[in-house]
C-alpha positions as CSV (number, residue, x, y, z in Angstrom):
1,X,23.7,7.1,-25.7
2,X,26.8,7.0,-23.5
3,X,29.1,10.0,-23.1
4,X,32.0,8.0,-25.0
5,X,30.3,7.5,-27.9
6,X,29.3,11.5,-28.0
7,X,33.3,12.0,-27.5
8,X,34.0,9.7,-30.6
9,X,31.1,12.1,-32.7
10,X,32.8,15.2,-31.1
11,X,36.2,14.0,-32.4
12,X,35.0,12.8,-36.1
13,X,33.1,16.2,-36.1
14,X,36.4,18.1,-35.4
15,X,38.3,16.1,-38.2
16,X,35.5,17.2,-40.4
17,X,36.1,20.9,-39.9
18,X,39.6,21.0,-39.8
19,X,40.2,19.0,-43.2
20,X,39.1,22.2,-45.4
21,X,42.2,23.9,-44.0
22,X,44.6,20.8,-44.2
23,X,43.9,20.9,-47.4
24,X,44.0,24.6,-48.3
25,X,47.6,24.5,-46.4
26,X,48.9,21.1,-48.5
27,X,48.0,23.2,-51.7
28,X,50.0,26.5,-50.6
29,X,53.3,26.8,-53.2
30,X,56.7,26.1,-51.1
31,X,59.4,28.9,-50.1
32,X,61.6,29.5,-53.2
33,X,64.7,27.3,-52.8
34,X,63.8,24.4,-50.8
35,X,63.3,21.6,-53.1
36,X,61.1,19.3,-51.7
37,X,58.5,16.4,-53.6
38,X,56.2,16.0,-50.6
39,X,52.7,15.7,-51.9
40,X,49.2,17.1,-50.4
41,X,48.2,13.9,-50.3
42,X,51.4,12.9,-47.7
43,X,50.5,15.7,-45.5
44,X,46.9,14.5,-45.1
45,X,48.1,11.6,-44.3
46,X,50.5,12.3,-41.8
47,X,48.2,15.2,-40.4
48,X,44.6,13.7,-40.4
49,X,44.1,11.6,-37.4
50,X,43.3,7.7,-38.0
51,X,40.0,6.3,-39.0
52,X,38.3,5.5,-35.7
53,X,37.2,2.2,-35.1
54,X,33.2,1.6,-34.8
55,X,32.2,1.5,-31.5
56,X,29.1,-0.7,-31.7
57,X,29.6,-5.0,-32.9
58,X,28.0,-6.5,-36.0
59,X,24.5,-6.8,-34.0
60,X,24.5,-2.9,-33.1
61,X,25.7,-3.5,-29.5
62,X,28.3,-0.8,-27.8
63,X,31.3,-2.5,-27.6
64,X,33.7,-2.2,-24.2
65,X,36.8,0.0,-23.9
66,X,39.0,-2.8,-22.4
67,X,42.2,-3.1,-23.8
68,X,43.1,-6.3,-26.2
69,X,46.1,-7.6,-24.8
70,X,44.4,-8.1,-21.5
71,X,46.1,-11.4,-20.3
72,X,46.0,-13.1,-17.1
73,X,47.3,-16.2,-17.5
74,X,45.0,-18.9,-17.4
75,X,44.5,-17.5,-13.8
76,X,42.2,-19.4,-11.9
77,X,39.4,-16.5,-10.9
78,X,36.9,-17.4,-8.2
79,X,33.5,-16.3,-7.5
80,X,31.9,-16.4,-4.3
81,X,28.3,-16.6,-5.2
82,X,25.3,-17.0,-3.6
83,X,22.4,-20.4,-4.9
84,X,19.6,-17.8,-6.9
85,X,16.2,-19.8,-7.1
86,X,16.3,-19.5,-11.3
87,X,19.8,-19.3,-13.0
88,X,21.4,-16.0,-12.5
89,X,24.9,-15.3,-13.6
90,X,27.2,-18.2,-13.8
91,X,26.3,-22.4,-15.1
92,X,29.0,-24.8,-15.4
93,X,27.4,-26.8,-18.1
94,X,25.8,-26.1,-21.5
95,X,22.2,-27.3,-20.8
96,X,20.7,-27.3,-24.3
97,X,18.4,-24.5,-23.2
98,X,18.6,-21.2,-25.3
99,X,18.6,-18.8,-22.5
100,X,20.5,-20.7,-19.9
101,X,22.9,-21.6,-22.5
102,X,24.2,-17.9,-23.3
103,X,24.6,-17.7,-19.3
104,X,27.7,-20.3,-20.2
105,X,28.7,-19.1,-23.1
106,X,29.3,-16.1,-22.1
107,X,31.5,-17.2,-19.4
108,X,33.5,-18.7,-22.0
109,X,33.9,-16.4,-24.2
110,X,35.5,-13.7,-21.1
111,X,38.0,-16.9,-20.4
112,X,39.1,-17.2,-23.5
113,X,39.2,-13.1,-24.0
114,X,41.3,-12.2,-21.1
115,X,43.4,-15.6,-20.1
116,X,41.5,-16.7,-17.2
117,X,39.5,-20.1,-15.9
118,X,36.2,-18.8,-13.9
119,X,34.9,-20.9,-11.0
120,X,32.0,-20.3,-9.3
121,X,31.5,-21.0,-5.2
122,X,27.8,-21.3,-4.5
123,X,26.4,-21.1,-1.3
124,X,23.0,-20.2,0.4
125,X,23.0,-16.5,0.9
126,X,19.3,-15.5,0.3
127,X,17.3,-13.2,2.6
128,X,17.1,-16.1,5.0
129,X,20.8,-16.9,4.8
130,X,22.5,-13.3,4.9
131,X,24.3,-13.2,8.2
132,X,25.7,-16.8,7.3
133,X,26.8,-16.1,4.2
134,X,28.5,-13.0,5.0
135,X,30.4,-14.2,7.6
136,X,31.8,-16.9,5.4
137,X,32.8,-14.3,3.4
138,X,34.8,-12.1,6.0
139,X,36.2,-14.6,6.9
140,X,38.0,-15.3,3.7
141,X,38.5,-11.3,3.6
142,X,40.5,-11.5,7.0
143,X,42.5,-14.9,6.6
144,X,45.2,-13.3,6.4
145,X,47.0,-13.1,2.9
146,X,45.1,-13.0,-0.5
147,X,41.8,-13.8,-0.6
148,X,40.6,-17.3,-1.8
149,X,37.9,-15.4,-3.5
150,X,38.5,-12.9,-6.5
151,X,34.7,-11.5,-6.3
152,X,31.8,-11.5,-5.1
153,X,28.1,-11.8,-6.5
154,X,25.5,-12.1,-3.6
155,X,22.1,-11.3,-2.4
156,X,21.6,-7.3,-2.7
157,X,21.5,-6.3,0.7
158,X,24.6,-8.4,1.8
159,X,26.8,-5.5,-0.2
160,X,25.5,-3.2,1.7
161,X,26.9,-5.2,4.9
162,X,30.0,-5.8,3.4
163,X,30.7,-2.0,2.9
164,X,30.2,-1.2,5.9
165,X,32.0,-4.0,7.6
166,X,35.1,-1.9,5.0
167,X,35.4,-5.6,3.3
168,X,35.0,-4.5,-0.2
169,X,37.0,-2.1,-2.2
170,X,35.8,1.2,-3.8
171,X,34.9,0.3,-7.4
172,X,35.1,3.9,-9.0
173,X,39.0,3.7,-7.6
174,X,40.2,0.7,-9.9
175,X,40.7,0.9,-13.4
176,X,39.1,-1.1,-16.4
177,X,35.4,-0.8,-15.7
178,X,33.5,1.8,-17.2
179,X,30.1,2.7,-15.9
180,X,28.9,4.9,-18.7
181,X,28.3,2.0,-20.5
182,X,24.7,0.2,-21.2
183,X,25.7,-2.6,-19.4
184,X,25.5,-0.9,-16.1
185,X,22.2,0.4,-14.1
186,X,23.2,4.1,-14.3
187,X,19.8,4.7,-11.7
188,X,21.4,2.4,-9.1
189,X,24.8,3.8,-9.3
190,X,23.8,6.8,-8.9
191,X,21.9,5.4,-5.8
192,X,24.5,3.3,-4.6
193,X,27.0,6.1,-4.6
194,X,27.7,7.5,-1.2
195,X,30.8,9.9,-0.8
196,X,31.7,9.5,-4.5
197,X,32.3,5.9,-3.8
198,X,30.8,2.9,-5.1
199,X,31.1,-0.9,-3.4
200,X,28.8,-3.0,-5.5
201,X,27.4,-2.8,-9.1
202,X,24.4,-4.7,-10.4
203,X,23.3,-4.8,-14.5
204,X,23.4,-7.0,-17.3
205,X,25.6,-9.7,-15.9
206,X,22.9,-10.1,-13.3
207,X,20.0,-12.0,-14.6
208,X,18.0,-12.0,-11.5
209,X,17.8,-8.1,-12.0
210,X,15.5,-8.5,-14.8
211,X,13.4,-11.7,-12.5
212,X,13.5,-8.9,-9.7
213,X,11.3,-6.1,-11.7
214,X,8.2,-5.3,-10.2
215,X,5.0,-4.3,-12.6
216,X,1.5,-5.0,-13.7
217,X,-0.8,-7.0,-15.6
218,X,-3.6,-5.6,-17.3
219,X,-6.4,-8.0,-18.0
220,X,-7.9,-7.1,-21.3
221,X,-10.7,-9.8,-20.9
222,X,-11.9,-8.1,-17.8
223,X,-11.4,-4.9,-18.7
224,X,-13.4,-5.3,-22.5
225,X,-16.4,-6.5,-20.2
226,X,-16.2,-3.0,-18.3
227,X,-16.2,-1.2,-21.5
228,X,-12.2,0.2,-20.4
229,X,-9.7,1.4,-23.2
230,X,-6.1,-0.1,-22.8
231,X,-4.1,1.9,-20.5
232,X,-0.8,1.3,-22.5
233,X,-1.2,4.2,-24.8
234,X,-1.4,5.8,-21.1
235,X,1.8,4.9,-20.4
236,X,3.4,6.1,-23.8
237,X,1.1,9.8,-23.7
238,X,3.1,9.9,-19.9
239,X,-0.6,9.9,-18.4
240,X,-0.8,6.6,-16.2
241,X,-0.8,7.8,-13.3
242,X,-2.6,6.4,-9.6
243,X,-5.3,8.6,-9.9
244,X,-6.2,6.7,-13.4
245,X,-5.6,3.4,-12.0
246,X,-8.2,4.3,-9.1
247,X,-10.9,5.5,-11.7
248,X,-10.3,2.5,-13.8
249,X,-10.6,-0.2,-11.1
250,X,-13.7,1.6,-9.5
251,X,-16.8,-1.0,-9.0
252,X,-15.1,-3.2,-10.7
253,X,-15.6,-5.9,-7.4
254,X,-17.6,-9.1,-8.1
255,X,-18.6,-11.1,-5.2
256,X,-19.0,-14.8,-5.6
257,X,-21.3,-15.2,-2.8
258,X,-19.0,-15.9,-0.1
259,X,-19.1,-14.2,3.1
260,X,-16.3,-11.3,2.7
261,X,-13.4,-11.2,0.1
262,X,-12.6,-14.4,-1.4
263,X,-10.3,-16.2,-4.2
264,X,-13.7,-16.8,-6.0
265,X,-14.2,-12.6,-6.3
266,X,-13.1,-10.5,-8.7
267,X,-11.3,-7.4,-8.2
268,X,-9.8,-4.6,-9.7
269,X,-6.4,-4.8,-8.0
270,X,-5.1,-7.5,-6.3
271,X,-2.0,-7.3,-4.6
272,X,0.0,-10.7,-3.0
273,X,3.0,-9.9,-0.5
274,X,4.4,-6.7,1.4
275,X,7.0,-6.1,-0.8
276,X,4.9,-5.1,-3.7
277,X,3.6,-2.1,-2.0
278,X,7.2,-1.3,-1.8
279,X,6.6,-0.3,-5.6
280,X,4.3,2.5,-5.1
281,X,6.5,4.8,-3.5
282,X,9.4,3.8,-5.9
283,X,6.8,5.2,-8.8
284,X,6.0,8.1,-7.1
285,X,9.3,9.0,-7.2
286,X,9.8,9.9,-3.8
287,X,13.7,8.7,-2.9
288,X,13.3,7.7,0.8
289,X,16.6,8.5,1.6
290,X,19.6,10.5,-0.2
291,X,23.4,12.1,1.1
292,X,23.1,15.6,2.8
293,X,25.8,18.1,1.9
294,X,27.8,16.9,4.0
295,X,27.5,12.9,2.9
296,X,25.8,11.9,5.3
297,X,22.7,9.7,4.5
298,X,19.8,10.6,5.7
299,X,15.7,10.8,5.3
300,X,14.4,12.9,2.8
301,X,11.9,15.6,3.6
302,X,9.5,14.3,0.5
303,X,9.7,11.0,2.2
304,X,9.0,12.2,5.7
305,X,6.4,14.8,4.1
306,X,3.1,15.7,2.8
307,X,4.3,13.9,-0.3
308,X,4.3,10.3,1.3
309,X,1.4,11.2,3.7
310,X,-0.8,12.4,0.5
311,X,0.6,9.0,-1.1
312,X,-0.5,7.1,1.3
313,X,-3.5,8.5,2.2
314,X,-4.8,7.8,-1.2
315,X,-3.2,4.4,-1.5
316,X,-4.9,3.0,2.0
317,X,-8.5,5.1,0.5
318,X,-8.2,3.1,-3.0
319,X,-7.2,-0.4,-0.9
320,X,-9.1,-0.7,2.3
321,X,-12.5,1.9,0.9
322,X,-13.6,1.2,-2.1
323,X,-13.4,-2.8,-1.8
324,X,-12.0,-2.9,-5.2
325,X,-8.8,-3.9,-3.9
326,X,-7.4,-7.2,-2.1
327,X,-3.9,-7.8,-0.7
328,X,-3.6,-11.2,0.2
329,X,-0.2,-13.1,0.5
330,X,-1.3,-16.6,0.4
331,X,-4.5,-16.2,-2.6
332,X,-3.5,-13.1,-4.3
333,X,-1.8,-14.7,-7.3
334,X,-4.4,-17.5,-7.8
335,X,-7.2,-14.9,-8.2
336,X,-4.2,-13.0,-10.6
337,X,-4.0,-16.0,-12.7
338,X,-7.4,-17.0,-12.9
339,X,-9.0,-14.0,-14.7
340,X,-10.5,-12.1,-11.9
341,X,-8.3,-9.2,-11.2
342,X,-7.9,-6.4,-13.7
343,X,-4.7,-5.4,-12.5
344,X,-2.4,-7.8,-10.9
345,X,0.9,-7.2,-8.9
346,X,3.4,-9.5,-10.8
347,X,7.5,-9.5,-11.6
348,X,9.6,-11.3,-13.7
349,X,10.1,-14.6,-12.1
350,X,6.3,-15.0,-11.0
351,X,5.0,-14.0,-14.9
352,X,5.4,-17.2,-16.1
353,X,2.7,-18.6,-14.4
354,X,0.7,-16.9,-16.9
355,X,2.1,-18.3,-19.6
356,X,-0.4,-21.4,-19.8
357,X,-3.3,-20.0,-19.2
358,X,-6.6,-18.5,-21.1
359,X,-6.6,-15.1,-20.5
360,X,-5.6,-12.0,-22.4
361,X,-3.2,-9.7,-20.3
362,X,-1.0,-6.7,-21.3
363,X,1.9,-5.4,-18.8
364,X,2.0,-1.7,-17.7
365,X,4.9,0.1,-14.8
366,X,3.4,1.1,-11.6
367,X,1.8,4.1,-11.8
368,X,3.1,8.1,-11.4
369,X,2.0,9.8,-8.9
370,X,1.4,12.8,-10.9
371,X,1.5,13.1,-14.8
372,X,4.1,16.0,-14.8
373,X,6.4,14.0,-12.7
374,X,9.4,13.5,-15.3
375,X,9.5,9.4,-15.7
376,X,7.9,6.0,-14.5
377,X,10.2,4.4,-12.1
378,X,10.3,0.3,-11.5
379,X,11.1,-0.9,-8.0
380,X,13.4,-3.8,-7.5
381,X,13.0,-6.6,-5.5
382,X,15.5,-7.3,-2.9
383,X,16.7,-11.0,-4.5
384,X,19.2,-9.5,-7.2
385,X,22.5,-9.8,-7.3
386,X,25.4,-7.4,-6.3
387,X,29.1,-7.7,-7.9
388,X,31.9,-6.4,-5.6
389,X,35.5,-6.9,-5.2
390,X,36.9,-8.0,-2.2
391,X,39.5,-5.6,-0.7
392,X,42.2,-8.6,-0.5
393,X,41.4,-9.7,-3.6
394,X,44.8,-10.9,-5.2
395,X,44.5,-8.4,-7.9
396,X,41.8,-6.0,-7.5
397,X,42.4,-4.2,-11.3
398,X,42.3,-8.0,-12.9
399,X,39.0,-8.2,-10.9
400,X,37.5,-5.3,-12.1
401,X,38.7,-5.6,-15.4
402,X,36.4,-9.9,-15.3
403,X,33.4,-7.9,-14.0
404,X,33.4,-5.6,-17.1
405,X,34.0,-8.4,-19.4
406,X,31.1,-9.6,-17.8
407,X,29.0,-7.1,-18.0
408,X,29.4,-6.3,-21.6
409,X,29.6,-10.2,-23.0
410,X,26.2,-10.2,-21.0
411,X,24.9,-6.8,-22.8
412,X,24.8,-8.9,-26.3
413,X,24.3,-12.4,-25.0
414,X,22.6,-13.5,-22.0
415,X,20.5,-10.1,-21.2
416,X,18.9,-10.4,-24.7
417,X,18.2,-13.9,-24.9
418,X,16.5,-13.3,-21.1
419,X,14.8,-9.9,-21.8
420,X,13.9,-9.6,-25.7
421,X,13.1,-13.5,-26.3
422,X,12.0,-14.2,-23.0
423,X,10.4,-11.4,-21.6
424,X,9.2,-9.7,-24.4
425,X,8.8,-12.2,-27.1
426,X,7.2,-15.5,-25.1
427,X,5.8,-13.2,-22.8
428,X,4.8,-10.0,-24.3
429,X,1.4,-9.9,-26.5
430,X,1.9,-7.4,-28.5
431,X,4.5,-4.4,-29.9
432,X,2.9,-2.4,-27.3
433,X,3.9,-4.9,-24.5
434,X,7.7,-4.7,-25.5
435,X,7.5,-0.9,-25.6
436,X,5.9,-1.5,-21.8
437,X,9.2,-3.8,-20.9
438,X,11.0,-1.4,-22.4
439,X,9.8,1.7,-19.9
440,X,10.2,-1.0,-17.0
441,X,13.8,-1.8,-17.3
442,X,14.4,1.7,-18.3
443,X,14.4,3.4,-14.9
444,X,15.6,1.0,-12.0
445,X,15.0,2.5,-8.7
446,X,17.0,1.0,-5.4
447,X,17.4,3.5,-2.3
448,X,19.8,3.6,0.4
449,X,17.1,2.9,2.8
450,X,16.6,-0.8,1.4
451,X,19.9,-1.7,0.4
452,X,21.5,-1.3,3.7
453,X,17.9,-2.6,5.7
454,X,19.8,-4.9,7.4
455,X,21.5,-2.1,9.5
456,X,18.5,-1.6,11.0
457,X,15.9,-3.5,13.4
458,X,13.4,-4.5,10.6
459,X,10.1,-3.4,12.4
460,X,11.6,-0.1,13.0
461,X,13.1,0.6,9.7
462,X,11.8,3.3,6.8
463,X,10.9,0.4,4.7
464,X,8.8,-1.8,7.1
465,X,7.3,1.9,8.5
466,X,6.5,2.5,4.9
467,X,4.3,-0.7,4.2
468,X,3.2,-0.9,7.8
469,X,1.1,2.5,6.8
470,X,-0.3,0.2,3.8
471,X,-1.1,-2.9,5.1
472,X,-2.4,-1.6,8.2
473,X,-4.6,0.9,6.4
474,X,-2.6,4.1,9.3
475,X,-2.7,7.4,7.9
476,X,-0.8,8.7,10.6
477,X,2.2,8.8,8.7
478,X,3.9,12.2,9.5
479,X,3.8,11.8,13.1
480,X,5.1,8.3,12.6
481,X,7.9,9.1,10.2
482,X,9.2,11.5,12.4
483,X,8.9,9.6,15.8
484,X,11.1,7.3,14.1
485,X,13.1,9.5,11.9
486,X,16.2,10.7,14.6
487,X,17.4,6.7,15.2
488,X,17.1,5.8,11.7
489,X,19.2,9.0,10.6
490,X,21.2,7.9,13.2
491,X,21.8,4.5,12.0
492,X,22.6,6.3,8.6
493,X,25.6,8.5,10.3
494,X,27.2,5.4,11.1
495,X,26.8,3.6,7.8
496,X,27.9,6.6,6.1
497,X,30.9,7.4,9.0
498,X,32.2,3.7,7.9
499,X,31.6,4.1,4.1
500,X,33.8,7.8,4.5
């Protein structure tokens, strides 16, 4: 629950104790000799506050804090957006298909709300297409004048350029949006933070944040054959942790007869690009990077410790040892799909390849690294989408006040359609699957170290050090981390010195 809805309790709480004594005070006799015909029941009235209005809508949703008379016009508000590979947050037309369709809707329904006609500007701006799309963007920053564009949504790391390239305005400075509300990632603003200042927002209003979580499938034909319990109640008891997943996957490799590891074998993990072994040490969580006292960004001594070394170390032991395990970019998700790994790396957009076929799966978070540790923790993938406000923007509060409106219309329309009927309805097996979604989405990890990656020289950066150690089984990783540690904190001084 979000802190305005405990100040609304607080405030009904208060009324409730002081009524006994409004009361007692309406019932005193008055002074003899001042006539007077005012009733107990006028000064309750004029003395108890108003009945406050409900903060959650008809369907049990928070409701915003914007104002009502918000009006801008019929301005005409434009987006500079960048072309997501599935529908993210803006479609001009009403398609005839349920989840799509709220995407529109709900752009509707903020025009109509606050006076304004929404247009969004797609162009390519992917992980291929960053440097060209953010020029194209400064340059309609420095034109000269107003900017053409009102905001921005585009590829996560690109924020992180803009900020530091001071082309974006400081979102906690501008009024209307509220980030205590649901609507809003509190995990990566509170990442995303640097010097009490915030340049980009992602949440609701950002369906490729829920296509961009990162978790597992658990094959329940497999793992019946083995004799294996379910590790969902695991998850819920707060004991699925690496260790378990190693135990679980032990001898569980099948080979079909080919020489070496194969798309024929079965496995009990099987893993299918670099960036999902980006989700181990978002688990574990060990933040890779974090402000110093003074601001600064900088490494973290868990992520430069034993910590990540004793990570590691058991990580490249489980993968590369035991030959229960198989990364492989260009097969991985073909043995996934076709019944023969117990545990599968998969996110939200790649999932619905398993929608048509014969197997029996349930969907578990990446493991803990220990059982204490206080939560599970779900990595991102980098292809999500970032809201900020250019600091031309014609009006920067009207701006801010579109991306709230976003946000919430998107809380009780397009991020349930996607989530509950998609997700966890079409998707989900069982009850204990949409309890699993719901642990997933519930703690959104994004460091500094990967939303400003493209500071740095890719080979040499935290996150490429970080797989590196995984995929090319190097337990050196303390030496290495700190070989590499004083230019990569050094790159951090300078995003941070421009972010100040």
């Amino acid at each position: 629950m979000k802190r305005n809805v405990f100040r609304v309790i607080a405030a009904l709480l208060a009324a409730m104790l002081l009524l006994p004594s409004l009361i007692a005070c309406a019932d005193q006799p008055e002074e003899q000799g001042t006539p007077s015909d005012t009733t107990a029941a006028d000064v309750a009235a004029t003395t108890l506050p108003p009945e406050t209005e409900n903060p959650y809508d008809e369907n049990g949703y928070l409701k915003d804090t914007l104002s009502p008379d918000l009006n801008f016009g019929n301005y005409e508000f434009n987006i500079l957006g960048w072309n997501t590979s599935l529908p993210d947050f803006y479609v001009e037309l009403d398609t005839g298909d349920t989840v799509v369709d709220t995407i529109y809707f709900r752009i509707v329904a903020v025009e109509e709300r606050l006076g304004v006609k929404i247009t969004a500007n797609l162009i390519n701006g992917d992980n291929s297409n960053q440097t060209p799309f953010v020029e194209h963007a400064m340059a309609a920053i420095l034109a000269g004048g107003d900017c053409e564009y009102d905001m921005i949504g585009c590829y996560s790391m690109c924020g992180g350029t803009l900020a530091t390239r001071n082309a974006i305005t400081d979102l906690s400075a501008l009024e209307h949006l509220n980030f205590d509300m649901p609507w809003w990632s509190d995990s990566l603003i509170e990442m995303s933070t640097i010097n009490d200042k915030l340049f980009f927002v992602s949440g609701d209003a950002a369906n490729s944040l829920i296509y961009n979580l990162y978790f597992l499938i658990y094959n329940h034909n497999l793992g019946t054959s083995l004799g294996l319990s379910d590790p969902r109640p695991l998850v819920l008891d707060g004991n699925w942790t690496i260790d378990k997943m190693i135990e679980m996957t032990a001898n569980t490799y099948v080979d079909a007869g080919t020489t070496g590891p194969s798309v024929e074998d079965t496995f009990g993990y099987v893993n299918y690009g670099q960036v999902h072994m980006d989700c181990f040490i978002a688990a574990s969580g060990i933040r890779m990077s974090a402000p110093n006292s003074e601001g600064i960004i900088q490494l973290t001594e868990d992520f430069m410790g034993e910590k990540t070394h004793t990570l590691i170390t058991k990580l490249n032991n489980w993968i590369w040892d035991t030959g229960d395990c198989w990364d492989n970019s260009s097969n991985g998700y073909k043995v996934i799909t076709d019944n023969r790994a117990l545990f599968g790396a998969v996110a939200g957009s790649t999932i619905t390849g398993l929608r048509d076929k014969d197997m029996s799966y349930g969907i578990v978070p990446y493991p803990k690294m220990y059982a204490d540790q206080d939560q599970y923790y779900t990595n991102l993938g980098f292809a999500y989408t970032n809201f900020c406000i250019p600091t031309t923007a014609k009006d920067a509060n009207m701006s801010a006040a579109v991306l709230e409106a976003l946000g919430s219309e998107s809380h009780r329309s397009s991020a349930p359609a996607l989530f509950e009927n998609c997700m966890k309805s079409r998707w989900a097996a069982d009850n204990l699957d949409g309890q699993m979604y719901d642990i997933i989405k519930g703690n959104l990890y994004i460091d500094s170290t990967r939303i400003f990656s493209s500071s740095f020289t890719w080979s040499s950066s935290a996150v490429a050090l970080f797989r590196n150690s995984l995929t090319g089984n190097d337990n050196n990783w303390i030496s290495k981390i700190k070989g590499a540690s004083r230019s990569i904190n050094k790159v951090f001084e300078g995003i941070s010195e421009s972010l100040s």
